[in-house]
MOPAC internal coordinates of N, CA, C and O (Angstrom, degrees):
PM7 1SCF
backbone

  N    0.0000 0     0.00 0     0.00 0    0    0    0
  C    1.4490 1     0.00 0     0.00 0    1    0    0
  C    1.5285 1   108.23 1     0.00 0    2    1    0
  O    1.2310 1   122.61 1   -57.34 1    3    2    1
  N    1.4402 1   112.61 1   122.66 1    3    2    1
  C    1.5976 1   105.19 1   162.88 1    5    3    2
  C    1.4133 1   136.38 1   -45.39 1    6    5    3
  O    1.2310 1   122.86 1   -24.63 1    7    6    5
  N    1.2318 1   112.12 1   155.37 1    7    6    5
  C    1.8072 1    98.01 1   176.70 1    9    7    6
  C    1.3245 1   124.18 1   -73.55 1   10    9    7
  O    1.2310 1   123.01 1   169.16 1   11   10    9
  N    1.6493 1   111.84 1   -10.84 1   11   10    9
  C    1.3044 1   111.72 1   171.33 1   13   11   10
  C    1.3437 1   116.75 1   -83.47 1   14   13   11
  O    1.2310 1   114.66 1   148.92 1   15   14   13
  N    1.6715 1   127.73 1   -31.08 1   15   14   13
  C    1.1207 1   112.87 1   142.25 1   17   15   14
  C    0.9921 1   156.56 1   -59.28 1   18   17   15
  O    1.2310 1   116.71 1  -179.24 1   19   18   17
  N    1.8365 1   123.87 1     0.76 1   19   18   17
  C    1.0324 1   149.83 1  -173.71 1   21   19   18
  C    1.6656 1   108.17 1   -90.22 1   22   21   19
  O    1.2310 1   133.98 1   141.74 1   23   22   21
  N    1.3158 1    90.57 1   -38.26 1   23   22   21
  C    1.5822 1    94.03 1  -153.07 1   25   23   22
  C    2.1153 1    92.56 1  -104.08 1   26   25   23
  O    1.2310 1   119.83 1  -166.69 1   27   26   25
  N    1.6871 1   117.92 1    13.31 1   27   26   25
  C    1.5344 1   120.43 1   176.80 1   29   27   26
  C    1.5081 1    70.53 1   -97.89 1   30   29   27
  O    1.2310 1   110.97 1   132.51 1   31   30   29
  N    1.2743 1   134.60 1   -47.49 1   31   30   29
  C    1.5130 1   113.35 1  -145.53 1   33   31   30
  C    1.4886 1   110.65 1   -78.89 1   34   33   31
  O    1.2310 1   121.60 1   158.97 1   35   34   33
  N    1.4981 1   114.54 1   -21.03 1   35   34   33
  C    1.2093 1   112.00 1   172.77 1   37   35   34
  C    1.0521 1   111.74 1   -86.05 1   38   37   35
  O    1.2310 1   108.13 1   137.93 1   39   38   37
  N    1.2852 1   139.78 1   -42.07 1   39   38   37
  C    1.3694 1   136.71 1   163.56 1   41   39   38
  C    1.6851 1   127.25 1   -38.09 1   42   41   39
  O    1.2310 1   126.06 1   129.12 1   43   42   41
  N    1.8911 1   105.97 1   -50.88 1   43   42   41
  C    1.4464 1    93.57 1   155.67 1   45   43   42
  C    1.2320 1   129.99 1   -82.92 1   46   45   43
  O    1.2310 1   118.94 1  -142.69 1   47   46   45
  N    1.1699 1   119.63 1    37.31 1   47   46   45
  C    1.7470 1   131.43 1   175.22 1   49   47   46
  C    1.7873 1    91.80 1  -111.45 1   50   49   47
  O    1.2310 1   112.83 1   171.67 1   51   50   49
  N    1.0496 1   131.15 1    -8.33 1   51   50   49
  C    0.9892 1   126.53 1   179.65 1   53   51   50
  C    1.7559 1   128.03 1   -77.52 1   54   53   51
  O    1.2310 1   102.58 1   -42.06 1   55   54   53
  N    1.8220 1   149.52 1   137.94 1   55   54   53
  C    0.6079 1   132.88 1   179.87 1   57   55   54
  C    1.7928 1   125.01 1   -38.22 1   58   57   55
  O    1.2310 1   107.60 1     7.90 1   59   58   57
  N    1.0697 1   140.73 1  -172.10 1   59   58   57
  C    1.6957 1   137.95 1   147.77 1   61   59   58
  C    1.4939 1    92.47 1   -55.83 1   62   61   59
  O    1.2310 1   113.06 1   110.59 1   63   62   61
  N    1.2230 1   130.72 1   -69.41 1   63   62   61
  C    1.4889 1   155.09 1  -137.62 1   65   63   62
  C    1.5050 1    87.74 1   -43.51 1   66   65   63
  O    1.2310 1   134.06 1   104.05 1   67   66   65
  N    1.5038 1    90.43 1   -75.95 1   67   66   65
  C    1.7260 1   121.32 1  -174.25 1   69   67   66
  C    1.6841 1   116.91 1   -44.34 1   70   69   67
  O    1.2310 1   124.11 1   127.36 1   71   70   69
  N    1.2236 1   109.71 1   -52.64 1   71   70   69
  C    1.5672 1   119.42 1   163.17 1   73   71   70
  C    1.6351 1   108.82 1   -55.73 1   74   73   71
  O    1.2310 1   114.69 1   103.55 1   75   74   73
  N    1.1664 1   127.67 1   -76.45 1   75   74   73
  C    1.4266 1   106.86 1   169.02 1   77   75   74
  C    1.6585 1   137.16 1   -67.53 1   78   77   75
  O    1.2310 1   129.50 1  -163.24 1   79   78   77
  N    1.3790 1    99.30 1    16.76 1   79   78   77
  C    1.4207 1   101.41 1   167.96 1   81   79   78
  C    1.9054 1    87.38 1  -105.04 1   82   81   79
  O    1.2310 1   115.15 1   145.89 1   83   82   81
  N    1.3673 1   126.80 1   -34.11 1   83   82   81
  C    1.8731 1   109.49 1  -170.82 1   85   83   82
  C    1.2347 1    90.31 1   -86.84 1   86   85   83
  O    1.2310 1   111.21 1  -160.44 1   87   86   85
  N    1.2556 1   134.14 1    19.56 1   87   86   85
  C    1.6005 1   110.26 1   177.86 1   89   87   86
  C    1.9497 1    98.60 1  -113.67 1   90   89   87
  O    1.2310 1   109.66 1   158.44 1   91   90   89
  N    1.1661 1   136.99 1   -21.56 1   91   90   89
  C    1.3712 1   146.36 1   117.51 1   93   91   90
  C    1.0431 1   128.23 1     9.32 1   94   93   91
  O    1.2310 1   131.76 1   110.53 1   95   94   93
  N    1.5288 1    94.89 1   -69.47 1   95   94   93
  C    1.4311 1   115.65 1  -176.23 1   97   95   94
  C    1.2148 1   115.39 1   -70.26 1   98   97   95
  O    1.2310 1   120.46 1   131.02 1   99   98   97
  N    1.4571 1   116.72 1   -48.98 1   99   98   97
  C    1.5537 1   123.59 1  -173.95 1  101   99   98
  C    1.8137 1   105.77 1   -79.74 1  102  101   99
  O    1.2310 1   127.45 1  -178.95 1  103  102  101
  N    1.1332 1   103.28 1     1.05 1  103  102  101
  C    1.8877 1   100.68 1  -173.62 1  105  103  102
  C    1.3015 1    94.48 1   -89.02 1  106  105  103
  O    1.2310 1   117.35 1   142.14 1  107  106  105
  N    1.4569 1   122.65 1   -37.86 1  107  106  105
  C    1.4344 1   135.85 1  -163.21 1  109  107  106
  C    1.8387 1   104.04 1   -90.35 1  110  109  107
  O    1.2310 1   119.00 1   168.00 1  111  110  109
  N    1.4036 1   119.52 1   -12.00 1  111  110  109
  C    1.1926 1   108.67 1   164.42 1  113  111  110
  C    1.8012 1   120.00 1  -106.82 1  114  113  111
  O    1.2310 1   131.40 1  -159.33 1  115  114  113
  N    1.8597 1    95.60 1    20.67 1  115  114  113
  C    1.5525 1    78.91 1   139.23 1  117  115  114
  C    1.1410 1   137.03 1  -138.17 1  118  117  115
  O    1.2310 1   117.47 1     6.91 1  119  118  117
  N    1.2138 1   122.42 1  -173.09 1  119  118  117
  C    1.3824 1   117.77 1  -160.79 1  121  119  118
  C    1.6818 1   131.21 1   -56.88 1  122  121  119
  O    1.2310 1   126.65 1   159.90 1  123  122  121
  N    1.9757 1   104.81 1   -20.10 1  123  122  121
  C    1.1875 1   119.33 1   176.50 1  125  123  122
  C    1.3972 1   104.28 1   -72.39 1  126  125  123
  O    1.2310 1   115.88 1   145.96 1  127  126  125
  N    1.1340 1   125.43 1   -34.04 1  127  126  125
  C    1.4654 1   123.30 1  -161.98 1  129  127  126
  C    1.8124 1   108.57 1  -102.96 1  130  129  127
  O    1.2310 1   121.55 1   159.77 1  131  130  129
  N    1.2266 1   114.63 1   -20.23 1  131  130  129
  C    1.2211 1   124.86 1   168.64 1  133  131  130
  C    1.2193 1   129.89 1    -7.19 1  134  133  131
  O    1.2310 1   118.17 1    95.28 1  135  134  133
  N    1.2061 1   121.10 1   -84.72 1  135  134  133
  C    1.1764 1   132.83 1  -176.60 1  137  135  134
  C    1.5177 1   115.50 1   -75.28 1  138  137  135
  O    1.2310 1   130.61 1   107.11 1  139  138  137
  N    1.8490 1    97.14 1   -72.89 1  139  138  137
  C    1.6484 1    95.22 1   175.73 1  141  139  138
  C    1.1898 1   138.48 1  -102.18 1  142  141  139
  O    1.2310 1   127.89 1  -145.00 1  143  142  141
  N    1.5793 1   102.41 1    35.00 1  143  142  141
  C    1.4170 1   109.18 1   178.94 1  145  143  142
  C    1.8952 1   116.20 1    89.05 1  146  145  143
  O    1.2310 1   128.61 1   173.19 1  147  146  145
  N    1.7905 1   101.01 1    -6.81 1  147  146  145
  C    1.5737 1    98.65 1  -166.34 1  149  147  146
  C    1.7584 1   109.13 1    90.64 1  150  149  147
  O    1.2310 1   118.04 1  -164.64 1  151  150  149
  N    1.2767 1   121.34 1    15.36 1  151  150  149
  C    1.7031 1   119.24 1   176.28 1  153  151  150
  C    1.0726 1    87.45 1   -72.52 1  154  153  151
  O    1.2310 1   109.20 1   111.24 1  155  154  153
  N    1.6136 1   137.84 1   -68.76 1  155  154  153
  C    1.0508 1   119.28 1  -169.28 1  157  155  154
  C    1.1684 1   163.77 1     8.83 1  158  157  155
  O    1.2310 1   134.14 1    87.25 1  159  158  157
  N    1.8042 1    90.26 1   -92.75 1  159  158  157
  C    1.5446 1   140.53 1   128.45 1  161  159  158
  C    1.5421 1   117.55 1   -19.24 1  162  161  159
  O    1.2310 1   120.73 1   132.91 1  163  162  161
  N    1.1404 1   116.20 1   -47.09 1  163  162  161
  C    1.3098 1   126.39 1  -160.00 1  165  163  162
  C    1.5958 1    98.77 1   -83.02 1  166  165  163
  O    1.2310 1   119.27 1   115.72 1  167  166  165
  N    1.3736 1   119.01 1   -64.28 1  167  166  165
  C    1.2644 1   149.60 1   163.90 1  169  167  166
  C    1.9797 1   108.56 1   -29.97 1  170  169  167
  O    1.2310 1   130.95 1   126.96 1  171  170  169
  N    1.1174 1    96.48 1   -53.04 1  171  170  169
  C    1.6191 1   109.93 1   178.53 1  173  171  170
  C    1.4862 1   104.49 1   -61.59 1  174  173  171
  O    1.2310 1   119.27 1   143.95 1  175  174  173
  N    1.6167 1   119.01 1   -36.05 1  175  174  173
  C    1.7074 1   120.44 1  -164.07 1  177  175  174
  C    1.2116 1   107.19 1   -89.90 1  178  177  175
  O    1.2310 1   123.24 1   149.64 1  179  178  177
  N    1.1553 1   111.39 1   -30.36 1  179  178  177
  C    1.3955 1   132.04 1   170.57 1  181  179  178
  C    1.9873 1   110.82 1   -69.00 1  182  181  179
  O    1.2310 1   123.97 1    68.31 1  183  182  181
  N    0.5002 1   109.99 1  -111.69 1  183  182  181
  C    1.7845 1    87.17 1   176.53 1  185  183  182
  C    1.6132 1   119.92 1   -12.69 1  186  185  183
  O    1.2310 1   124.06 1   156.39 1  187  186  185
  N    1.6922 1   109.81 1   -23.61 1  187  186  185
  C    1.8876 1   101.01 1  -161.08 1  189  187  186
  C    0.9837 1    75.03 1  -102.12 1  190  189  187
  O    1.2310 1   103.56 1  -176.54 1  191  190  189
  N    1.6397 1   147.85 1     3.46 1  191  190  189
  C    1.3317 1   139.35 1   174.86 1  193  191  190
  C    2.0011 1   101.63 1   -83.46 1  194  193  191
  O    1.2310 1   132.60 1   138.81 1  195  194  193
  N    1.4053 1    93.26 1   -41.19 1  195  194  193
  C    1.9154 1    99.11 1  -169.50 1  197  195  194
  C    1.3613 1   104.17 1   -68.35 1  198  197  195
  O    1.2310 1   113.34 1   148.06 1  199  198  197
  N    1.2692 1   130.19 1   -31.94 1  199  198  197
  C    1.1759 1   136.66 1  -174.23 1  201  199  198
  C    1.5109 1   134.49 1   -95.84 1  202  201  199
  O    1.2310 1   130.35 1   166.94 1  203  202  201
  N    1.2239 1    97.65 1   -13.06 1  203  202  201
  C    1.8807 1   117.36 1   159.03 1  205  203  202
  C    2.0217 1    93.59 1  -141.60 1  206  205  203
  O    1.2310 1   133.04 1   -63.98 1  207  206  205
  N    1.2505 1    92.41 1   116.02 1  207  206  205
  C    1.6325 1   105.33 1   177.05 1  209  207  206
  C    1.6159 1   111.38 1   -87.30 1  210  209  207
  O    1.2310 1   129.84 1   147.54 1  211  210  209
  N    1.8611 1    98.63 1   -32.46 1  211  210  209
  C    1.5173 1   112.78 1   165.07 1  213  211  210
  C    1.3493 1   126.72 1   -40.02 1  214  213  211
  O    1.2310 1   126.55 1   159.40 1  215  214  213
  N    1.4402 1   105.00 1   -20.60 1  215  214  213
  C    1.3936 1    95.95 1  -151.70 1  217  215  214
  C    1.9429 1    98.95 1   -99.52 1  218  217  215
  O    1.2310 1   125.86 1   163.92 1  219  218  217
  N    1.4346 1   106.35 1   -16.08 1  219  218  217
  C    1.4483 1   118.08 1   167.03 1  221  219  218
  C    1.5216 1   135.92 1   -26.18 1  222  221  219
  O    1.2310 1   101.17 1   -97.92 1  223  222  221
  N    0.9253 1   151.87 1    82.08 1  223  222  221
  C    1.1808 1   144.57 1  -175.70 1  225  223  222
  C    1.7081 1   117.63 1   -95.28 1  226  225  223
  O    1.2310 1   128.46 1   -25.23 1  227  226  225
  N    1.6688 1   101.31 1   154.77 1  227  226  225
  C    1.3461 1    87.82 1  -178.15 1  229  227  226
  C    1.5327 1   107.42 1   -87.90 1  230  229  227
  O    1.2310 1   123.52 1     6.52 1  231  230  229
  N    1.6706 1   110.86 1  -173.48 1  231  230  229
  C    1.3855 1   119.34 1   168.03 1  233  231  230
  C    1.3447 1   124.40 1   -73.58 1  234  233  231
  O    1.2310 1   118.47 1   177.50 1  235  234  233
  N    1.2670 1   120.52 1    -2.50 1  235  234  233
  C    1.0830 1   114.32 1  -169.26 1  237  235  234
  C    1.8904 1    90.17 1  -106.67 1  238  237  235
  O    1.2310 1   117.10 1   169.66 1  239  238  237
  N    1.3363 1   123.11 1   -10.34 1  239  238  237
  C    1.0827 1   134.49 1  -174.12 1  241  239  238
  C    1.5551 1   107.23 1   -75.44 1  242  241  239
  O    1.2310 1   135.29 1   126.29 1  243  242  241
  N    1.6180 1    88.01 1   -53.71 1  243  242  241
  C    1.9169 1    84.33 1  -177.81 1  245  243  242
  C    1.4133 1   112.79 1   -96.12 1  246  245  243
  O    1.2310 1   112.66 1  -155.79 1  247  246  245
  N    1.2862 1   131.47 1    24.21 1  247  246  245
  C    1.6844 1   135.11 1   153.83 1  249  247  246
  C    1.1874 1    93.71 1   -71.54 1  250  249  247
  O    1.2310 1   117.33 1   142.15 1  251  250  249
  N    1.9244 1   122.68 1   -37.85 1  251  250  249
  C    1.7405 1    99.30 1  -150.00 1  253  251  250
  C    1.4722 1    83.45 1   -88.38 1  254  253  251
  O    1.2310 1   113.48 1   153.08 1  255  254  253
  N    1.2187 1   129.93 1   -26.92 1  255  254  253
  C    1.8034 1   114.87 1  -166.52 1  257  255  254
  C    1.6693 1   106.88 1   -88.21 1  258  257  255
  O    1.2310 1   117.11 1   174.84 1  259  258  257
  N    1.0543 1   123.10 1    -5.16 1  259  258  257
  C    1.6189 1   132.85 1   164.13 1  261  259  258
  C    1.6551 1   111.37 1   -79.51 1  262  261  259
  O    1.2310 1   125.52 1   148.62 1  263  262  261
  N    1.7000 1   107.01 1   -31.38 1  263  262  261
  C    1.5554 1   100.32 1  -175.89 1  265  263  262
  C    2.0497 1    98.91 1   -88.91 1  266  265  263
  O    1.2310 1   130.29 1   156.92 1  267  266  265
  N    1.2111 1    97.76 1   -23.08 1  267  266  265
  C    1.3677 1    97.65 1   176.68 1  269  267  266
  C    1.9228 1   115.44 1   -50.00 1  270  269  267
  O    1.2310 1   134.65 1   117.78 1  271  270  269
  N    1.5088 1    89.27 1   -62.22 1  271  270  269
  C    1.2564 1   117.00 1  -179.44 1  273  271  270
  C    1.4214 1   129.86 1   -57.01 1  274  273  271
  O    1.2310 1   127.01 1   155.47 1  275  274  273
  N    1.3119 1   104.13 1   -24.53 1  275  274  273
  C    1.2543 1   107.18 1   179.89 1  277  275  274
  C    2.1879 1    89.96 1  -161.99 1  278  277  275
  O    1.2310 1   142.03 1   -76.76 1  279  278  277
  N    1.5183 1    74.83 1   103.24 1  279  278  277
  C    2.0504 1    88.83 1  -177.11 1  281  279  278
  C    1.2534 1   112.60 1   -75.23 1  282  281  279
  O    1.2310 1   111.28 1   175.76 1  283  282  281
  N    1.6501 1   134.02 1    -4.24 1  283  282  281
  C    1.3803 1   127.01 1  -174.45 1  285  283  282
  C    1.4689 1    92.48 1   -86.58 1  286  285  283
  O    1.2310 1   112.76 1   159.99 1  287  286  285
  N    1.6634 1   131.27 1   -20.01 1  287  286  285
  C    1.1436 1   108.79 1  -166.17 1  289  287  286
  C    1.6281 1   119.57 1   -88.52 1  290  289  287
  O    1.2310 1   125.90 1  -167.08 1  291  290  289
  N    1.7662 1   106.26 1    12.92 1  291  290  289
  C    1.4087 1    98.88 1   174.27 1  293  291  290
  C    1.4222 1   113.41 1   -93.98 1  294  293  291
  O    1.2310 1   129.36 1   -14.97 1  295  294  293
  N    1.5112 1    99.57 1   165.03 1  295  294  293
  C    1.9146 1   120.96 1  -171.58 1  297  295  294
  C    1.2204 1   112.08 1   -97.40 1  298  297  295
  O    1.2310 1   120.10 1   180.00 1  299  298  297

């Protein structure tokens, strides 16, 4: 078994609690989120959002390209 499969299976063995406390953790060990949490980041998408409106998608848009992208996350 890979370690990335090793380490989804332990992870979804994990409480809710626990999963959003290691998912925290790993947002904050990278470099986008580092310092300020991702305001930045946030701040940056947000203007490239005011200035191309095109580029907007809905939520129901990026569930289907998130379940695409990553297939463990469908229900």
């Amino acid at each position: 078994m890979s370690v990335m499969a090793e380490a989804e299976k332990l992870i979804f063995s994990l409480s809710e609690k626990d999963r959003a406390e290691l998912v925290g953790k790993i947002l904050r060990s990278l470099p986008l989120y580092a310092d300020d949490g991702g305001l930045a980041e946030a701040r940056r998408r947000d203007i490239e959002m005011d200035e191309n409106p095109e580029s907007i998608i809905s939520l129901e848009q990026l569930n289907e390209r998130l379940s695409e992208r990553f297939p463990f996350l469908r229900k």
